[in-house]
C-alpha positions, 0 to 999 in steps of 0.5 A, a space after each residue: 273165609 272166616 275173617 271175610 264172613 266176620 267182616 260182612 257180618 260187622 258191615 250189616 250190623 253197622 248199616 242196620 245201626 245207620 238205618 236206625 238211626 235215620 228211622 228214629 230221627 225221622 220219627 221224632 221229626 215227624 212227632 215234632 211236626 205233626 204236634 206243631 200242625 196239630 197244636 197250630 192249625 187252629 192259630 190260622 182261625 178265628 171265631 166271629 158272631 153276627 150282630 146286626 148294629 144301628 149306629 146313630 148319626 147324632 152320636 157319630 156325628 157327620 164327619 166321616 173322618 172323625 168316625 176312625 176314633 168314634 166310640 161305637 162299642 154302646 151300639 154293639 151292646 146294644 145290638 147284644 142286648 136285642 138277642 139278650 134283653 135280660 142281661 140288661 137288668 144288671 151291670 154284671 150281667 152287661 159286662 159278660 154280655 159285652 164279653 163275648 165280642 173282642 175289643 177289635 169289633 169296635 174298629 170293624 164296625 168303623 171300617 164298615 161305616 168308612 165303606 158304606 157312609 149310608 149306613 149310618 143309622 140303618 140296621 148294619 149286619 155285621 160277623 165281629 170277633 169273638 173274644 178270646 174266651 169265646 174263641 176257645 169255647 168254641 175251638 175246644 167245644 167246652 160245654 157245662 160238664 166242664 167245672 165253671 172253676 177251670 174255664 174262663 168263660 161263665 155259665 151265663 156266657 155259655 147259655 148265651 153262646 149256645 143260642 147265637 149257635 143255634 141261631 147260626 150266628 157264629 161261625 170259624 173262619 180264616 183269621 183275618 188279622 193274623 197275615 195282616 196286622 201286628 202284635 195284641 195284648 188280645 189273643 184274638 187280634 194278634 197278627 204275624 205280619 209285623 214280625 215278618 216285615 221286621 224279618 224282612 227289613 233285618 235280613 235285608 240289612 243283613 245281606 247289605 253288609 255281610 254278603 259283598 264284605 264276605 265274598 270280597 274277604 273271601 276272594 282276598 284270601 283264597 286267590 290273592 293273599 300270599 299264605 303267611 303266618 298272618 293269613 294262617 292266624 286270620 282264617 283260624 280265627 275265622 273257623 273259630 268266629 262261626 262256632 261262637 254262640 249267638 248270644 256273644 253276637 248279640 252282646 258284641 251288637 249290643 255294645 257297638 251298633 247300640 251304645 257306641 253308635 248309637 243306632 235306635 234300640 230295636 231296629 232292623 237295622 241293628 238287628 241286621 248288623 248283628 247278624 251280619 256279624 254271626 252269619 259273616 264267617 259262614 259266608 267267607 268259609 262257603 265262598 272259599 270252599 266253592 273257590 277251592 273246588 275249581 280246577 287250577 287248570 282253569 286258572 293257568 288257562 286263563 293265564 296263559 292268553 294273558 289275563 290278569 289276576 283281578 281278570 281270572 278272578 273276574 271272568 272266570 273262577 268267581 262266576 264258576 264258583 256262584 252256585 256254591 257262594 248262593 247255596 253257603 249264602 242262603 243256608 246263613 241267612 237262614 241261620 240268621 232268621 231262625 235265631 232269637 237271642 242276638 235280637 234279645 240283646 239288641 231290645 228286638 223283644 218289645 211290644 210292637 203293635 205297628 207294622 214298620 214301614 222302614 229300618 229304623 223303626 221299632 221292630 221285631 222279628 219272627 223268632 222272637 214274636 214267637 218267643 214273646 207269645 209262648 211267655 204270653 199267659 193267655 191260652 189262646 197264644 198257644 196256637 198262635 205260638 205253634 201258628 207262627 212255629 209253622 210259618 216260621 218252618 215253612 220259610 226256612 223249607 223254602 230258603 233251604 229247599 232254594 239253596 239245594 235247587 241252585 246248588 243242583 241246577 248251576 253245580 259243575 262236575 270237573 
C-alpha cells in the first residue's frame, strides 16, 4: 500500500509540473500577443489634416493626363499659409509649416483632380496626410512638457498642430494605404500589400512544384519501392532534409535557381522554388505517414476484385489518405510563408515600392517586409513592424486552423 500511495503521489506531482508548464507557456503567449496588439494596433491608422487647396489652372495646364505628375505641392503650402499667415516671413518657418503634411498628399490632391476635373481653380477641401512626426505627435499625445531635444517635431509645429486641432481639422482614421499600397522611405505611406502579393506569387510557386513532386515521391516510396538498402539511405536522407536549417536552403537557391539558372534576382519564382525545396521532405514524410496509416485490408480487398497496383493506389489508398497530405501540406506552407532567410539570400530584401503583378517581378514577401521595417530607423515603423507582425500571425492562424478543420472534417477512425 505504501508503494501504491507513493506512486500516486509522484503521478500528482508529474501532472501538477505538466500543468504548469502549460500556464506558463500560455502566459508567455498571451505576454507576446498582447504586447504585439498593444505596440500595432495603431500601425492600422493614420493622422490626416483638412486643408482647403485651390489649384490654379494656368499652372496645371488642361491636359488631364499630364496632372498625374503636376506639381501641386506650391498650393498645399499655400492652403497652409491661409491658416498660418505668419510662417510665411521666413524660409525656415515655410519649411516646418510645409512639414506637417506628408510628401504623399501631393498625390491626394492629383487623385482628387483626376475625379472631379471641375474643381480646377475652385477651393478644394481635402483630409492629407499628416507627416510622420505629425503622426507620432498625435498617437503619443506629445505636448511642450516633452524637452524639444527628445522629439522631432518643434515647438512651432506643436503650436501649429494644437490650433488645426482646435479647429477640428486633424483627425485618426483607418490607414488608407497600409492594405493598398507598397512599401515607402516615409513611414506614413508604407503599405502591406506589396509584400503580401509577393507572398502570394512565392507560395504559389512553391506549391506548383513541391506539392505534385512530394506526393508522387511519396507514393513511389510507400507503395511501390521494394524496401532496399537504396530505398533505406533515400528516406534517411529525407528525415535528415527537414532538419536542415533554412538558411542552407537559401544558399543551395541562391547557387542553383540564381547563378546557374539564371532566374531574376528577387523574384517570387525564385523564392518559391526555394522553398519548395525546404518544405519538399515535410510533405513527402506527412503523405507517407497518412499512407501508412490505412489498413492493409483495404489493399488486399481491392486486390482481391482484380485491381492493379496504379488502381489500388488510384481509387482507394491516395484518396483515403487526403485528409492527412492537406493538413501535413498546409502546415509546410505555413512553415514556408513565416520564414525570412531563404529569401534573404535570394535578394527578397530589396526596396520595393511597386506591387508585382506577376512571378517574375522584383518582389518581397511578408516576413522579410517585416524585417526590413524593424531595421528601419524611423520611429513610426515600429508600429508598423508589429502591424505587419499581427497580419502576419493572423494568416498563419487561418492556414493552421484550416489544416486542423480538414484533418477533423475528412479523418477516418479504422
Amino acid at each position: 500500500m505504501s508503494n501504491m500511495a507513493t506512486r500516486y503521489r509522484a503521478e500528482k506531482r508529474f501532472q501538477f509540473y505538466g500543468k504548469c508548464a502549460i500556464a506558463l507557456a500560455l502566459t508567455v503567449l498571451l505576454f507576446l500577443l498582447v504586447t504585439i496588439i498593444g505596440h500595432g494596433w495603431q500601425g492600422f491608422l493614420s493622422t490626416q489634416i483638412q486643408l482647403t487647396v485651390t489649384i490654379d489652372a494656368d499652372a496645371v495646364g488642361h491636359d488631364t493626363k499630364a496632372w498625374r505628375h503636376a506639381d501641386v505641392s506650391p498650393f498645399i503650402k499655400q492652403a497652409l499659409l491661409i491658416h498660418f499667415p505668419d510662417a510665411g516671413n521666413s524660409s525656415r518657418d515655410l519649411r516646418e509649416l510645409a512639414g506637417l503634411v506628408s510628401s504623399g498628399a501631393v498625390q491626394t490632391v492629383r487623385d482628387a483632380l483626376i475625379v472631379d476635373p471641375s474643381m480646377v481653380g475652385k477651393p478644394l477641401p481635402l483630409w492629407l496626410p499628416a507627416s510622420d512626426k505629425v503622426d507620432r505627435a498625435v498617437k503619443s499625445h506629445i505636448t511642450k512638457q516633452v524637452p524639444e531635444s527628445d522629439r522631432r517635431i518643434s515647438n512651432r509645429q506643436l503650436d501649429w498642430l494644437e490650433n488645426l486641432q482646435k479647429d477640428n481639422a486633424v483627425r485618426t482614421v483607418w490607414n488608407p494605404y497600409f492594405f493598398t499600397g507598397g512599401d515607402s522611405r516615409e513611414p506614413e505611406l508604407a503599405g502591406f500589400m506589396g509584400s503580401m502579393v509577393g507572398s502570394l506569387f512565392t507560395l504559389l510557386a512553391c506549391m506548383v512544384v513541391a506539392f505534385p513532386i512530394g506526393v508522387m515521391a511519396a507514393i513511389y516510396l510507400e507503395e511501390f519501392a521494394r524496401k532496399t538498402s537504396i530505398t533505406a539511405f533515400i528516406e534517411l536522407t529525407i528525415n535528415n532534409l527537414a532538419a536542415v536549417p533554412s538558411i542552407v536552403y537559401g544558399l543551395l537557391g541562391l547557387s542553383i535557381y540564381l547563378n546557374l539558372l539564371g532566374i531574376p534576382r528577387s523574384a517570387p519564382v525564385a523564392g518559391g522554388l526555394t522553398l519548395a525545396l525546404m518544405i519538399l521532405p515535410t510533405i513527402i514524410i506527412a503523405t507517407r505517414a497518412s499512407l501508412r496509416a490505412i489498413p492493409d485490408s483495404i489493399r488486399d480487398a481491392a486486390r482481391a476484385l482484380g485491381a492493379s497496383p496504379l488502381q489500388v493506389v488510384l481509387h482507394h489508398t491516395f484518396p483515403l489518405a487526403i485528409p492527412g497530405i492537406m493538413t501535413g501540406t498546409i502546415l509546410g506552407i505555413a512553415r514556408a510563408m513565416g520564414e525570412t532567410a531563404p529569401l534573404l539570400m535570394i535578394g527578397m530584401v530589396a526596396f520595393i515600392v511597386d506591387i508585382p503583378c506577376n512571378l517574375l517581378e522584383p518582389a518581397t514577401s511578408m516576413p522579410v517586409q517585416i524585417y526590413l521595417w524593424s531595421t528601419s530607423p524611423e520611429e513610426s515603423f515600429v508600429e508598423k513592424t508589429d502591424a505587419g507582425i499581427i497580419v502576419l500571425l493572423l494568416v498563419l492562424a487561418i492556414m493552421n486552423s484550416a489544416a486542423m478543420l480538414i484533418r477533423k472534417r475528412f479523418e477516418h477512425r479504422w
